[in-house]
C-alpha positions, 0 to 999 in steps of 0.5 A: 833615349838612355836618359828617358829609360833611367829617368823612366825607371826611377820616376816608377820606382818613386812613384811605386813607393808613392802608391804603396804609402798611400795604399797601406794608410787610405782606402783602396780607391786611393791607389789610382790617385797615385798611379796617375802621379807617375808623369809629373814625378817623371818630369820631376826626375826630368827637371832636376837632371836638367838643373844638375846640367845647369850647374855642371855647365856654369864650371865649363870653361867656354873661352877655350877653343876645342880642337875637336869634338869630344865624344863623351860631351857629345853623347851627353848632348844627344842624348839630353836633346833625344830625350827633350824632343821626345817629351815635347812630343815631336815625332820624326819622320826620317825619310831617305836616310838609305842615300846617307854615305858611308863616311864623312860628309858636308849636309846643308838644309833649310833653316825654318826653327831653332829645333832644326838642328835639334831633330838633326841630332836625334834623327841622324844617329850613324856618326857624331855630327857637328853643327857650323852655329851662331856664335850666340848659342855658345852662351845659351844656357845648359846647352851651351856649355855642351855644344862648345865641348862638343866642337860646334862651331862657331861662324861669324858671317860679318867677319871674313877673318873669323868666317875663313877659320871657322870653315877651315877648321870645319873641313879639318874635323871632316878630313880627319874623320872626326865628325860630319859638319851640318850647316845652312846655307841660308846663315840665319833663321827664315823668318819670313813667308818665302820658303827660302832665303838666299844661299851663300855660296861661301857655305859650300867652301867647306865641302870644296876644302875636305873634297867630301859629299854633300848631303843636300835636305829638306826640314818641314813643319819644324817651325810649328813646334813651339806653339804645340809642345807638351800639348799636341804631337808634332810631326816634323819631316826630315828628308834626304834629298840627295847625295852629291859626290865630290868629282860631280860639283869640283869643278863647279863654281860655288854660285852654280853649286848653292843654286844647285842645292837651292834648287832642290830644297824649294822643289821639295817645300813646294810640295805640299804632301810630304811623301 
């Protein structure tokens, strides 16, 4: 939100220049002409922030492992993807955010969009939260840079090897208190017309390593972003569903557990109304 006040201030003090230029060389009328200049100087002001994170990104260097998030980078993302959402128009709404524990925790949810871990950023503001992520979005461009600062974490489900460190390292980032992890179970995009893939069982290994609760949620109408962007709002539905404590899962079996959290999530796409 800090990047929409700032760019917001400067795109008026710009645009009240415009309209003073214009007011004091043309007739009067004029002077609506430039107030409606506003918006477009805004996203003038918007775009060339998002070219200097571009270049600033391209002097990052992406081989280097991150032990750890780094809390100044991270803001930066939060902020940048706050302010993106927010003039794409999508408007959140947060729903059970009461049942959120006080410490760190695992949270899964389905995975309908490429903004789904987008509205998770900006929804969920209590404490830093890093995303387990296709290696792939590492080389995204202006993002990516930012999220591998961050300490996203990278998982290669085609590599046990890599898949064992990765979650490893995200249960580490949990039992340090360094930050909460969000992951989807389903490890890819649902492209298709069931609700819900498959889960892997071996997501929830990073919640059995760090002994921490599970947050299970439910993302909806994420997936009608991209065709009504800038154009139209778009309400997305971000919901807790519910909490799970480490002594109610520690002796259930992986298998049982995913089917468990499955189990909740479709019970809750299934409905049609959102509250």
């Amino acid at each position: 939100m800090y990047v929409l006040i700032i760019v917001g201030i400067l795109a008026l003090g710009l645009d009240a220049y415009l309209t003073y230029l214009i007011c004091v060389n043309t007739a009067w009328f004029h002077f609506y002409s430039g107030a409606i200049m506003g918006y477009p100087i805004f996203l003038l002001i918007y775009l060339l922030f998002v070219v200097f994170l571009f270049i600033w990104g391209l002097f990052f260097n992406k081989k280097k492992e991150t032990t750890k998030p780094n809390m100044f980078y991270y803001g930066i993302l939060r902020q940048t993807d706050s302010s993106f959402l927010s003039i794409l128009r999508i408007k959140i709404i947060f729903r059970g955010q009461e049942k959120m524990p006080k410490g760190r925790y695992l949270i899964i949810q389905n995975h309908r969009s490429n903004f789904d871990q987008m509205v998770m950023l900006k929804a969920i503001k209590e404490h830093p939260l890093v995303c387990v992520t296709k290696p792939e979005n590492m080389d995204f461009p202006i993002a990516g840079p930012f999220i591998h600062h961050s300490g996203f974490i990278p998982i290669n489900r085609d590599d046990m090897r890599e898949g064992i460190k990765a979650t490893e390292k995200a249960a580490s980032y949990i039992e340090n208190d360094l930050a909460s992890i969000a992951i989807s179970p389903e490890g890819t995009r649902n492209k298709t017309d069931s609700l819900l893939l498959p889960f892997h069982p071996g997501s929830f290994n990073i919640a059995y390593l760090a002994k921490c609760p599970i947050v299970v949620s439910s993302l909806k109408d994420t997936d009608k972003i991209k065709n009504r962007a800038f154009f139209r709002r778009t309400k997305v539905y971000f919901s807790i569903l519910e909490v799970i404590p480490y002594e109610k899962y520690k002796d259930m079996k992986p298998s049982e557990l995913a089917t468990y959290c499955r189990d909740l999530i479709y019970l809750d796409l299934k409905r049609k109304e959102h509250f």
